[in-house]
C-alpha positions in Angstrom: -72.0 18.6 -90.4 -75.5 17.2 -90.8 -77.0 13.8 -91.1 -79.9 12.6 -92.7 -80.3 8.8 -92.2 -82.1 8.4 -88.8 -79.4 5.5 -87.1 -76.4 6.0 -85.4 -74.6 2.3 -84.5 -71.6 2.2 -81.9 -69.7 -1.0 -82.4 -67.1 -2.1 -79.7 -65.3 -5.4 -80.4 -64.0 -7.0 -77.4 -62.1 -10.5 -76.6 -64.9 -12.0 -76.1 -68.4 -10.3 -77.4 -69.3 -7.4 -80.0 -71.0 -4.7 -78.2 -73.2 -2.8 -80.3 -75.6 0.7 -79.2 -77.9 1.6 -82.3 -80.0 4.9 -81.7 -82.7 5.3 -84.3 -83.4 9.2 -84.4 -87.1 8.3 -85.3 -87.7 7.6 -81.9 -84.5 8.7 -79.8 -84.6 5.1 -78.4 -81.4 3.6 -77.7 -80.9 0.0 -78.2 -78.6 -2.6 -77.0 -77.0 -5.6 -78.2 -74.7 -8.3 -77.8 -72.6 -10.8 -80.1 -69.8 -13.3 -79.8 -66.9 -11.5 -81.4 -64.5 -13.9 -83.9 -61.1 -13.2 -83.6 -60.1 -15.1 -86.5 -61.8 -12.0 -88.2 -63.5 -9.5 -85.9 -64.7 -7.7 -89.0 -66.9 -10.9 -89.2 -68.6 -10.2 -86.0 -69.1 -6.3 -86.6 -71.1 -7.1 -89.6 -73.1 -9.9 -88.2 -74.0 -7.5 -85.3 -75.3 -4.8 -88.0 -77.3 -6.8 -89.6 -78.9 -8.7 -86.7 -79.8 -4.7 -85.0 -81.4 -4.1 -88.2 -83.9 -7.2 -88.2 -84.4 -6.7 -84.1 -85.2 -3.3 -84.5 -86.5 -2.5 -87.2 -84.7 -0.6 -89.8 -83.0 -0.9 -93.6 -78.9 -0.7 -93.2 -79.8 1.6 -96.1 -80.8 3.9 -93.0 -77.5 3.9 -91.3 -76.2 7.5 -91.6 -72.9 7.2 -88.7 -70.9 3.9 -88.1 -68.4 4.0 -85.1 -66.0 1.6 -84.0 -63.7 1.0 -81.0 -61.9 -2.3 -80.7 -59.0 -4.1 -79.1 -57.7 -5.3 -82.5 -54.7 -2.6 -82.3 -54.1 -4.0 -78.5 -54.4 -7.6 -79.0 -51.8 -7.6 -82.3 -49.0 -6.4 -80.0 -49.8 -8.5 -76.9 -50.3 -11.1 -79.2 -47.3 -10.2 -81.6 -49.2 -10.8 -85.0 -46.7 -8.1 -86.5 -45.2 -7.6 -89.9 -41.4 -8.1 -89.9 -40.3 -4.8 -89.5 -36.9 -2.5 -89.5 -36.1 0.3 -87.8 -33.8 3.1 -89.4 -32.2 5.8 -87.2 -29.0 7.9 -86.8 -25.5 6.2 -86.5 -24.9 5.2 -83.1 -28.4 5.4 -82.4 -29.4 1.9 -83.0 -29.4 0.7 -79.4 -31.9 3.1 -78.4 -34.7 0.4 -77.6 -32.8 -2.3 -76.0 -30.9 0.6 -73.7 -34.0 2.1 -72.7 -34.4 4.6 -69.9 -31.8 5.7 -67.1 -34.4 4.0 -64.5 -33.8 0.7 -64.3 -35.7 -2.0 -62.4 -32.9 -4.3 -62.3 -30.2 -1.9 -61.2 -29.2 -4.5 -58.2 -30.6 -7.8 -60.0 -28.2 -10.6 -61.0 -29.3 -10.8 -64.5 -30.8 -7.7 -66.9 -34.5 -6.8 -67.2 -35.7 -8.4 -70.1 -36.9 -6.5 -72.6 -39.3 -6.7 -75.3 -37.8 -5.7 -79.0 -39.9 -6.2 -81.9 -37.1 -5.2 -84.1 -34.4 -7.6 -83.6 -30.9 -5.9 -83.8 -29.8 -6.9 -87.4 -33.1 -5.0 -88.9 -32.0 -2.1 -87.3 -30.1 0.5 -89.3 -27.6 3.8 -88.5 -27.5 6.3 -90.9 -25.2 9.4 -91.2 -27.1 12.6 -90.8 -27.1 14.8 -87.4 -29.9 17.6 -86.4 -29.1 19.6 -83.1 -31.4 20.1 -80.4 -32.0 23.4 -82.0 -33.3 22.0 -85.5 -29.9 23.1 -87.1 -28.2 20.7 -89.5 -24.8 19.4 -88.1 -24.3 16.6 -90.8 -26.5 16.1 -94.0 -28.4 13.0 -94.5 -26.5 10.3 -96.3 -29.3 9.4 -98.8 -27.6 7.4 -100.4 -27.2 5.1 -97.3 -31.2 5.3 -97.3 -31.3 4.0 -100.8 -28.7 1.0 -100.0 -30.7 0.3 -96.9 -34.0 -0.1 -99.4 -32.6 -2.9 -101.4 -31.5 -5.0 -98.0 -34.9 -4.7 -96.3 -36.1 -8.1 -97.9 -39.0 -9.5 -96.8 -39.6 -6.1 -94.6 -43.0 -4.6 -94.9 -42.9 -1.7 -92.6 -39.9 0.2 -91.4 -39.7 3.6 -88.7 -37.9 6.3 -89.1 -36.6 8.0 -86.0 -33.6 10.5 -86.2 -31.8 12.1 -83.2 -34.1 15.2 -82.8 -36.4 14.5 -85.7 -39.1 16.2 -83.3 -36.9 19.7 -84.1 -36.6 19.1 -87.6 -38.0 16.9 -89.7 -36.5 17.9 -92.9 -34.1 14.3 -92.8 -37.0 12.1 -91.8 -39.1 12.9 -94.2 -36.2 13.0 -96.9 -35.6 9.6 -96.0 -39.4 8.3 -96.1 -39.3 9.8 -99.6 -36.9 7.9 -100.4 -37.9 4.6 -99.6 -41.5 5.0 -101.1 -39.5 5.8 -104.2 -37.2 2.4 -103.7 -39.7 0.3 -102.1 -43.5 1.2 -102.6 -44.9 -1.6 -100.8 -43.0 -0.7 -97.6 -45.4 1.1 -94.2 -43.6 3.5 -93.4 -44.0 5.9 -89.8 -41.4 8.8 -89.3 -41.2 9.6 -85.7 -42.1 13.3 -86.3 -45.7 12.5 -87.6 -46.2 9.9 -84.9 -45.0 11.7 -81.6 -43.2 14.5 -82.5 -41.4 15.3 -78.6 -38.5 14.7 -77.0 -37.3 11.3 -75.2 -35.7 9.6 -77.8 -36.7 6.2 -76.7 -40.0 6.7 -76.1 -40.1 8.9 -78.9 -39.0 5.2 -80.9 -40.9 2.9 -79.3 -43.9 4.8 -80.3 -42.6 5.1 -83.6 -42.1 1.3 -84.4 -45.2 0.7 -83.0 -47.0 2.5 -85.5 -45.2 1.3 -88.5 -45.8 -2.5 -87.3 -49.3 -1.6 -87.0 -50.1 0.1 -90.0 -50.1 -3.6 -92.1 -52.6 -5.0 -89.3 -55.3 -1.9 -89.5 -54.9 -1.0 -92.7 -55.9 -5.0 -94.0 -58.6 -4.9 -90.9 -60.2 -2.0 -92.0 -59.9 -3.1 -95.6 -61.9 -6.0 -94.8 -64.7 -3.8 -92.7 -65.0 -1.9 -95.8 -65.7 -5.0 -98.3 -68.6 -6.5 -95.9 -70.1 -3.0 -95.6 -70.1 -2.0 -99.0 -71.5 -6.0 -100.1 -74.1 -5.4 -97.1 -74.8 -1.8 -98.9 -74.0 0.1 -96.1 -72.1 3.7 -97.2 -72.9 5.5 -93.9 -69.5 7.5 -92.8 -67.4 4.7 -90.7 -65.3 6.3 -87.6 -62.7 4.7 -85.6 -62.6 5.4 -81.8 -59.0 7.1 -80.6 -56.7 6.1 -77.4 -57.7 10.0 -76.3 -61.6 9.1 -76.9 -62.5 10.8 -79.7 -62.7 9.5 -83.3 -60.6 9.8 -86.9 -61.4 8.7 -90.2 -60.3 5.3 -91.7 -57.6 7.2 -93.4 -56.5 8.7 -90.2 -56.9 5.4 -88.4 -54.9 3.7 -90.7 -51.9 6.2 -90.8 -51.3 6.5 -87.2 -52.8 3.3 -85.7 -50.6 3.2 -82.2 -53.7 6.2 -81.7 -55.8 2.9 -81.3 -54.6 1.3 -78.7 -57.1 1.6 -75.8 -59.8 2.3 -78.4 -62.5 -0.3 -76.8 -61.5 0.9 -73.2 -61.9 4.2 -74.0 -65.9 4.3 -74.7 -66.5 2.9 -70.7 -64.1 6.1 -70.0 -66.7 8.4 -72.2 -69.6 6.9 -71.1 -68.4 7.7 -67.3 -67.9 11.3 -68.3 -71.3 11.9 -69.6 -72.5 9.7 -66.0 -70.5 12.0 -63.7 -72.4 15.3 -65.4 -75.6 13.9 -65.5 -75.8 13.0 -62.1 -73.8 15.5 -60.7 -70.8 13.1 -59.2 -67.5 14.7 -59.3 -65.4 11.6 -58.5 -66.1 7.8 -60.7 -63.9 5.5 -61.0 -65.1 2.7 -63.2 -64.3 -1.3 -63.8 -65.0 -2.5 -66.9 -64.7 -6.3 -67.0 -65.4 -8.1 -69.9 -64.9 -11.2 -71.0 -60.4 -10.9 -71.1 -59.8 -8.7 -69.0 -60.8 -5.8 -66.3 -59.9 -2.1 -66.8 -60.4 1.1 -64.7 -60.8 4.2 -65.4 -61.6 7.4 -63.2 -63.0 10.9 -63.5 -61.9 13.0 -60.6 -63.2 16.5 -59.8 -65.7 16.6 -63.2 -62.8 15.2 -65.7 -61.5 11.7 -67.2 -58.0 11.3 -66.6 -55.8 11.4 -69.1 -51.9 11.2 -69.9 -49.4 12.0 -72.8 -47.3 8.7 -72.0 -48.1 4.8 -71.1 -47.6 1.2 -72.0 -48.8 -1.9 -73.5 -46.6 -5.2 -72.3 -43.1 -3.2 -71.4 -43.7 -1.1 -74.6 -43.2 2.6 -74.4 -46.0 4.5 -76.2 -45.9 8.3 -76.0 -49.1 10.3 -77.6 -52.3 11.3 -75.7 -54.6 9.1 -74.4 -57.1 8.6 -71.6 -55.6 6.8 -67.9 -57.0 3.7 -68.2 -55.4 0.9 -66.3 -56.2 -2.9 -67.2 -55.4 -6.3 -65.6 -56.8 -9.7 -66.5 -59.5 -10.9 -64.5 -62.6 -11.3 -66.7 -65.4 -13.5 -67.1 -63.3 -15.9 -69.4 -60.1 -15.4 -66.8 -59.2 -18.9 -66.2 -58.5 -20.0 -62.7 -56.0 -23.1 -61.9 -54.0 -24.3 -59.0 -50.1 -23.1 -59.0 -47.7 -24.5 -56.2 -50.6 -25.1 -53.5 -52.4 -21.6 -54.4 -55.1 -20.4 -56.2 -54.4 -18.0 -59.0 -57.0 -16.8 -61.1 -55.7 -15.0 -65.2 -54.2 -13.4 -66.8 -55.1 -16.0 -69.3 -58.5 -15.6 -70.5 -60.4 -18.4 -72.4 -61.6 -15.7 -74.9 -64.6 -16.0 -76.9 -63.5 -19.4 -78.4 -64.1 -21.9 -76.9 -64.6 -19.9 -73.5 -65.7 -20.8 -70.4 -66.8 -24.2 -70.3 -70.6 -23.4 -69.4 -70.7 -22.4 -72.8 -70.6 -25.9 -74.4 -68.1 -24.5 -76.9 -65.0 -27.1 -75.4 -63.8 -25.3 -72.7 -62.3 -28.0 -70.2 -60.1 -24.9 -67.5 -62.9 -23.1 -65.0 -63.5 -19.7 -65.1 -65.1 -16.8 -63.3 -68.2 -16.5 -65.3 -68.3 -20.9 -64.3 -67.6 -19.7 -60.5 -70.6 -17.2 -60.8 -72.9 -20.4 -62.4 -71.7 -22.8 -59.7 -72.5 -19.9 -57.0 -76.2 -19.7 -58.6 -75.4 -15.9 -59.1 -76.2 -16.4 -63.1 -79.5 -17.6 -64.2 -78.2 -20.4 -67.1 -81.6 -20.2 -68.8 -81.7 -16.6 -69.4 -77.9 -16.0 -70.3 -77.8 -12.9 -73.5 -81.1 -12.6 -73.1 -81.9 -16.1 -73.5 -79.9 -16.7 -76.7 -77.5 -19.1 -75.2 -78.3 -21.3 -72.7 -75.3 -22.2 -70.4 -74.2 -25.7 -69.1 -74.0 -25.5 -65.2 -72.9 -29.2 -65.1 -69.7 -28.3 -67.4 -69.0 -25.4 -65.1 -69.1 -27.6 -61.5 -67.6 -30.7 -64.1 -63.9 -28.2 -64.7 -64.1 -27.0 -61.0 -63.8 -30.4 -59.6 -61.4 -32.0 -62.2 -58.8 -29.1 -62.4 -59.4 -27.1 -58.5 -61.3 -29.3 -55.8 -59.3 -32.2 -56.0 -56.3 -30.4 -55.9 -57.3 -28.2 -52.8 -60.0 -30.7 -51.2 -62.7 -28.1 -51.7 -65.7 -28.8 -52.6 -67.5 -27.2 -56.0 -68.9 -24.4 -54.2 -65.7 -23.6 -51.7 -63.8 -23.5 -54.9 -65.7 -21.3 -57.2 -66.0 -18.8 -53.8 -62.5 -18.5 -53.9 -62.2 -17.8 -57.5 -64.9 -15.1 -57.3 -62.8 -13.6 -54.1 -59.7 -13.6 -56.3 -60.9 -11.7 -59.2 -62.7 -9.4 -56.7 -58.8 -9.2 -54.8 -57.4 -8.1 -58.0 -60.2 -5.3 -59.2 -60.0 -3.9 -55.7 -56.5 -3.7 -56.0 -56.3 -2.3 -59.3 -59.1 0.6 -58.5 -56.7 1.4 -55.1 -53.4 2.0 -57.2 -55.6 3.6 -59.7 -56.5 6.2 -56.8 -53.9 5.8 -54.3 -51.2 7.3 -57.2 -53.0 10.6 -57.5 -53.0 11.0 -53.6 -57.1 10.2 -53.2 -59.2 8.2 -51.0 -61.9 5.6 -52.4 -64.5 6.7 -50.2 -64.3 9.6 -51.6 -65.9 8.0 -55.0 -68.3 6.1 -56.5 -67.9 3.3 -58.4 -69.4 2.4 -61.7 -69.4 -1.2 -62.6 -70.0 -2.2 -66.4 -69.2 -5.1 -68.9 -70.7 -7.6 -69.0 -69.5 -9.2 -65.5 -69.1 -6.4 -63.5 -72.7 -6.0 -61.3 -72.2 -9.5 -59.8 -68.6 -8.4 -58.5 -69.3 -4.5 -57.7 -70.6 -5.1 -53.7 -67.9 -7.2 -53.1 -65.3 -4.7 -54.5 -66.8 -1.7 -52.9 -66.6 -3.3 -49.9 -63.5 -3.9 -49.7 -62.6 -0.6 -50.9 -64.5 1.2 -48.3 -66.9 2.8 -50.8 -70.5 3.2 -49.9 -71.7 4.2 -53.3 -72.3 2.5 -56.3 -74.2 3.4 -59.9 -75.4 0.7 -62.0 -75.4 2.3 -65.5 -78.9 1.5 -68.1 -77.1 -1.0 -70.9 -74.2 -1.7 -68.2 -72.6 -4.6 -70.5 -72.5 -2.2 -73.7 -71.2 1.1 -72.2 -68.2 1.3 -73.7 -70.0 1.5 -77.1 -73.0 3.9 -75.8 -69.6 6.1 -75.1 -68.3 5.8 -78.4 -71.9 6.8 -79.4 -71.5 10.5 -78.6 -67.7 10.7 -79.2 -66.8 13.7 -81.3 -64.0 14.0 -84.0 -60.3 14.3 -82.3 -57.3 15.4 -83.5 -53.8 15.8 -81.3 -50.9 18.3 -82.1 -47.6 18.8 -80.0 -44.2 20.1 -80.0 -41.5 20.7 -77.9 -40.3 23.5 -76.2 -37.8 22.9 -73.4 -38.0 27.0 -72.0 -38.3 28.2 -68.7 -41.4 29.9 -68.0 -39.8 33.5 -68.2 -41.1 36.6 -69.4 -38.3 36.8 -72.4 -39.7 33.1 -73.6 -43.1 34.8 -75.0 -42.5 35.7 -78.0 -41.2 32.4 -79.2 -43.9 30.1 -77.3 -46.8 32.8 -79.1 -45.0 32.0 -82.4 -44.6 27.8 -81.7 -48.8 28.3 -80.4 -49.7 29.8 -83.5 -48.0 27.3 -85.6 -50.3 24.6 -83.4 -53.0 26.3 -83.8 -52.9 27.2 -87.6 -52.2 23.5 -87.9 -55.4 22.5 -85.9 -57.1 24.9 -88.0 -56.5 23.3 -90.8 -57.2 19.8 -89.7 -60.5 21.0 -88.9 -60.6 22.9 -92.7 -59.4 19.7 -94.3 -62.0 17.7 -92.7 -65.1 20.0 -93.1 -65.9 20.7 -89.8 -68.5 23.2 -89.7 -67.3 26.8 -88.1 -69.7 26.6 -85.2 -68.6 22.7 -84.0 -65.2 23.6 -84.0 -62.6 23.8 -80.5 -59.1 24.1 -79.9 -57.7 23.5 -76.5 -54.2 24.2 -75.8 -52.1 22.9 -73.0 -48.4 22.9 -72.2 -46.4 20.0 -70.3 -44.8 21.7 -67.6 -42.4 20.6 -64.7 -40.3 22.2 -61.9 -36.8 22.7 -63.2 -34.8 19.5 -62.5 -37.9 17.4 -62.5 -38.0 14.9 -64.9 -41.3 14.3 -65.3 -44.5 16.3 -66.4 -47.7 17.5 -65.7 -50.2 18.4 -68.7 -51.7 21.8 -67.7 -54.4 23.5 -69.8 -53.5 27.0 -71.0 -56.4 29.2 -72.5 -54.4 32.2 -71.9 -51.9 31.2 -74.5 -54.3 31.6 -77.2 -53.8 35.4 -77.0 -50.5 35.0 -74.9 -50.8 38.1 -73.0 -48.0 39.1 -70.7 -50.1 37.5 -67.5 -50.3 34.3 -69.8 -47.2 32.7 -67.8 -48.1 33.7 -64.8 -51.9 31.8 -65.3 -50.0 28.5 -66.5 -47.7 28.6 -63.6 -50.3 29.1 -61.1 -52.4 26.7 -62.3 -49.4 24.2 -62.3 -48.9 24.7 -58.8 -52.3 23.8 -57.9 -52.0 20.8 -59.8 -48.7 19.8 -58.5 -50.1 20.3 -55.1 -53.2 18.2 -55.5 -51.2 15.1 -57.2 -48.5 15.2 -54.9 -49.7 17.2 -51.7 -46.5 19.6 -52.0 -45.1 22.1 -54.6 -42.8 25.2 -54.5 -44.2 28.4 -55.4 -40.6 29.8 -55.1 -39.2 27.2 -57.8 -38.7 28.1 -61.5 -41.5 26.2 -64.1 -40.1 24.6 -67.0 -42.1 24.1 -70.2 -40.8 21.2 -72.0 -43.8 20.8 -74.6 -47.1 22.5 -76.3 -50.4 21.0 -76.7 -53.3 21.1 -79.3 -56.3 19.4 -79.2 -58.9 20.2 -82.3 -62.2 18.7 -81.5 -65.0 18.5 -84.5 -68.2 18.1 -82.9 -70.5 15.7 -84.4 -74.3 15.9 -84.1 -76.1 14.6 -81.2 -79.6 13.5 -80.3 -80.7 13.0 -76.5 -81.0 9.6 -75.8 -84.3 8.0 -74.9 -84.5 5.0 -72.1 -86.7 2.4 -73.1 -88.1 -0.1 -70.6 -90.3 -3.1 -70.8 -94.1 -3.3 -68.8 -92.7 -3.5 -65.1 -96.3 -3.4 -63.7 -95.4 -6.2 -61.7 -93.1 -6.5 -59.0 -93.5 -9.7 -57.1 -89.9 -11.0 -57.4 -89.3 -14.4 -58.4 -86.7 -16.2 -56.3 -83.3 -18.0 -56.7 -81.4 -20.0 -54.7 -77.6 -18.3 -54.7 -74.6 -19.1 -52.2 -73.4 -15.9 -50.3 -70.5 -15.8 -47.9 -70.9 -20.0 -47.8 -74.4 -20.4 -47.3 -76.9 -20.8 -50.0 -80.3 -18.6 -49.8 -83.4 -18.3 -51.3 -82.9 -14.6 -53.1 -85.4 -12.8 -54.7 -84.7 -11.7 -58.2 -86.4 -8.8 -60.4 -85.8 -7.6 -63.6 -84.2 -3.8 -64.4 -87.3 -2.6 -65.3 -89.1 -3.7 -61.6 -86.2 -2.2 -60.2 -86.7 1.1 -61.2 -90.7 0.8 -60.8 -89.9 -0.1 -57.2 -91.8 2.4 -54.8 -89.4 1.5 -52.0 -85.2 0.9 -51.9 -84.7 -3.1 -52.5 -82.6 -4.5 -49.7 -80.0 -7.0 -50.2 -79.5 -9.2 -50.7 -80.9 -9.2 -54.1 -80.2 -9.9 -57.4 -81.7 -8.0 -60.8 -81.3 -9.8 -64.2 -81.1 -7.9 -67.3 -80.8 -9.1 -71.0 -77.2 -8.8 -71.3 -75.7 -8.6 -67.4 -76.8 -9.0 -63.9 -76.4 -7.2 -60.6 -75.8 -8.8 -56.9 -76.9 -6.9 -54.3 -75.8 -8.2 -51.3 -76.8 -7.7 -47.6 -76.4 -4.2 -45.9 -76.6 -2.5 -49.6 -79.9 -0.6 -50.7 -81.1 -0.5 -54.5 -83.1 2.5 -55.8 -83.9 4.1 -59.1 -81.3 7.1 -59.8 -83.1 8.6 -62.9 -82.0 8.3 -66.7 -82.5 4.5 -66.2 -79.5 4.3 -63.7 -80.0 2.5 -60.3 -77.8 3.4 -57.0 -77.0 1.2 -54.4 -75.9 2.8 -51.0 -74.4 1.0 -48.2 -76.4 1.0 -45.4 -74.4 -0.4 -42.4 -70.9 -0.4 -41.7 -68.6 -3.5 -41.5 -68.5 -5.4 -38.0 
């Protein structure tokens, strides 16, 4: 797979801004840039990013030859519930499934039920008779008949799932009854449970499911839209959309099985760390990405991202692969008020319109980005690289009308304590992050990015007990430099439920071959050139009476020699061991499912950092309130930064176009190579 046009353009649409990383292969340079996204279209503010790169830097869209997009359209449609109406159809008796849930209940002693979340209400969803056994056997035939009844009831339904008892097994009745439905009702999106997440866990299994066919109306008329304004702005290059697991798909792809996009924008910062960690040698990350909405964190630990085959978005089961990203809201736009005497800060974000009130745009609640102006932290005159000049009056104007007279604080004691807040909440996010997989956070460095993050990192390392910190080049776009070298990504699974005996090989080598022919011919289908093609495989393993899994990889099953077992089990153990700090080498392993991953590799040029003149190094100097007492603190661009012949002691702060960094006392700043900095702690806490 070869390209010819010399520009590659990673687009990731956020809350608030459109992050964009153009590299022109004429050069290798990298650029960066930055637009207010518009979520009454965000297909708007893609295109208007596109073409503004082109004038900046100098090339024809004609020129484009690779177009790749993550965004948090997928995300925000379900927290937001702009869903089609939408049915659910399933075997008799079954129709309970997602309002019953799972055995674990949080409200097992509460007076009153956990609330739940449906978003199919119980008279749009449908028992049919038909019956698969765990085996795959047919126990009663599909009533199609019933399916065809159900078609002419469905209304004003536009997308309906199909998940039958054991589908995963056999899909012979859920596709029978998708069939039938398109025939009855061609307007109708349509997900069957076995193309979507085809395992066991019936409710997760539907939740998944229903996601997907609710979202498949939303992305199909979003990417419908991309595709007009590219084709008017005569733009043909290939267009890619960024996966949950961090690789890409095709629109097609994309559009078929959108619940794949659900942490697509998060997922480029968890990229982008990967390809940090090997290039500067740095086993453990963990990153905060905060943006504009919202904060999330993502680690790589011992060389790899983390990733898992099961998570949620507000209360809703989704099971299919995806990288461990974990996300709260406290932003730059997180807006901070006054709740029964105490200061809260999100999870309501004021988003990119009108957001925070420095931005003139109408915003009339304070936020941390307003906290950061009022604390001198952010230069107002050189905000996006001087393309929007913020209001530091509005910002100290919504601190005293909705905090200070509240509290009787005064403008600067209130923005302090929203800053400490957010910082409270990413320092407690990063140690659940790490304390659940039985780690310390000293043992890692952390990686601060978005466009908010540098001004926060100190303070949240600090707190962590971290005495490293690595302030990526293009910090505020990372996410879409990820994207920028993501390759094509397909998953494949299916159950097993064996123990991991000798006598269970020949079935598991027939059930990986199946998996693996299917891979293969993913990769055929799409035209992925011999030599950039990989399959991984990997099994979901347990101890027997567990009821959870570990994903362990399996290279050995490719050939599945009679030692294969005895490699996945070993490795297991490990694994088991360093998650939970125990495991039982005496215990029978269970494997409950088989994985395939079939990566298409897509060409890749080395990235080339480009800096401005930073001949000069005299600082200029701001004055900026630390720990209640404002200073005079010097400030230097990036660029001096990294020309620096000696560290830079804090405190300190460095502006760049798009971000800015806070060094504060007792932290050390020096040039890391590749256009990264590093900041070290240099005392201890007193």
């Amino acid at each position: 797979m070869t390209e010819q046009k010399p520009v590659r353009i990673a687009v990731d649409i956020g809350g608030t801004f459109t992050d964009l990383q153009i590299q022109d292969a004429r050069t290798g340079a990298v650029h960066a840039l930055k637009t207010p996204s518009t979520p009454q279209d965000p297909s708007i503010g893609l295109i208007t990013g596109v073409t503004e790169a082109a004038g900046r830097f100098g090339f024809e869209l004609s020129q484009i030859g690779r177009l790749l997009h993550g965004s948090t359209i997928a995300t925000n449609a379900v927290l937001e519930r702009k869903l089609p109406a939408g049915a659910l159809i399933t075997t008799r008796g079954f129709e309970d499934v997602l309002e019953i849930g799972r055995h674990m209940r949080k409200d097992v002693y509460a007076l009153k039920a956990e609330p739940r979340s449906l978003l199919v209400p119980r008279r749009r969803r449908f028992g049919v008779a038909e019956r698969v056994r765990a085996d795959g056997s047919v126990e009663t035939p599909l009533d199609e008949d019933a399916v065809r009844e159900l078609a002419e009831r469905l209304g004003d339904v536009e997308a309906v799932a199909i998940m039958f008892l054991h589908g995963y097994r056999n899909p012979e009745h859920e596709t029978r009854a998708r069939d039938i439905l398109k025939e009855a009702a061609p307007h109708l999106s349509i997900s069957t449970s076995f193309e979507v997440s085809p395992e066991i866990r019936e409710f997760e299994r539907c939740s998944t499911t229903v996601l997907n066919a609710l979202l498949q109306p939303v992305i199909s008329g979003y990417l419908t839209r991309v595709r007009e304004k590219l084709a008017a702005q005569g733009i043909t290059a290939p267009l890619y959309l960024v996966q949950s697991n961090g690789g890409v798909v095709s629109p097609e792809d994309a559009a078929r099985l959108p619940a794949k996009l659900l942490l697509s924008g998060p997922a480029g910062g968890a990229m982008a760390m990967d390809a940090l960690a090997r290039q500067h040698d740095r086993a453990n990350l963990v990153g905060i990405d905060m943006g504009g909405t919202s904060s999330d964190v993502s680690v790589v630990m011992a060389g790899a991202i983390g990733e898992t085959t099961e998570s949620e978005i507000d209360g809703l089961p989704v099971r299919m692969p995806m990288i461990e990203i974990r996300t709260i809201g406290a932003g730059g736009g997180s807006l901070a008020s006054v709740q029964q005497g105490a200061l809260r800060v999100g999870p309501e974000s004021a988003g990119a319109e009108p957001g925070p009130a420095c931005y003139g745009r109408g915003g009339t609640k304070p936020t941390v980005t307003d906290g950061n102006v009022v604390l001198g932290r952010v230069d107002p005159d050189a905000f996006l690289g001087g393309e929007m000049a913020l209001q530091g009056d509005s910002s100290r104007e919504v601190f005293h009308l909705n905090i200070c007279k509240n509290l009787e604080l005064s403008e600067t004691e209130a923005a302090e304590g929203v800053v400490a807040v957010a910082n409270t909440h990413m320092a407690g996010a990063v140690r659940l992050s790490l304390f659940e997989k039985g780690v310390d956070p000293a043992d890692f460095s952390l990686v601060p990015f978005g466009g908010a993050a540098g001004l926060h990192a100190c303070a949240v390392a600090e707190e962590l007990g971290m005495g490293e910190i690595i302030f990526p080049a293009n910090a505020s776009t990372l996410s879409a430099r990820g994207i920028l070298d993501a390759d094509l990504r397909w998953d494949f699974s299916k159950s097993v439920m064996t123990l991991a005996l000798p006598d269970a090989l020949g079935r598991m080598s027939a059930l990986v071959a199946a998996l693996t022919n299917e891979a293969t011919d993913k990769l055929e289908q799409e035209q992925i050139p011999p030599d950039d093609r990989h399959i991984d495989l990997a099994a979901d393993t347990r101890y027997r009476g567990q009821a959870y899994e570990i994903t362990v990889p399996w290279p050995e099953a490719a050939s599945m020699e009679p030692d294969a077992l005895a490699g996945l089990c070993a490795r297991f153990h490990q694994m088991h061991l360093q998650r939970f700090s125990h495991h039982a080498p005496e215990d029978l392993v269970e494997i409950v499912a088989l994985r395939a991953v079939a990566t298409g590799r897509l060409p890749k040029q080395d990235h080339v950092e480009t800096g401005k003149d930073a001949s000069s190094s005299e600082a200029s100097h701001r004055s900026v309130c630390l720990d209640g007492t404002w200073q005079d603190v010097p400030c230097f661009s990036r660029d001096e930064a990294l020309a620096a012949l000696e560290p830079l002691s804090g405190p300190v702060l460095v502006n760049e176009d798009y971000t800015a960094l806070l060094i504060t006392a007792g932290w050390q700043l020096s040039p890391l190579g590749r256009g990264d900095l590093l900041a070290r702690r240099v005392r201890e806490d007193t």
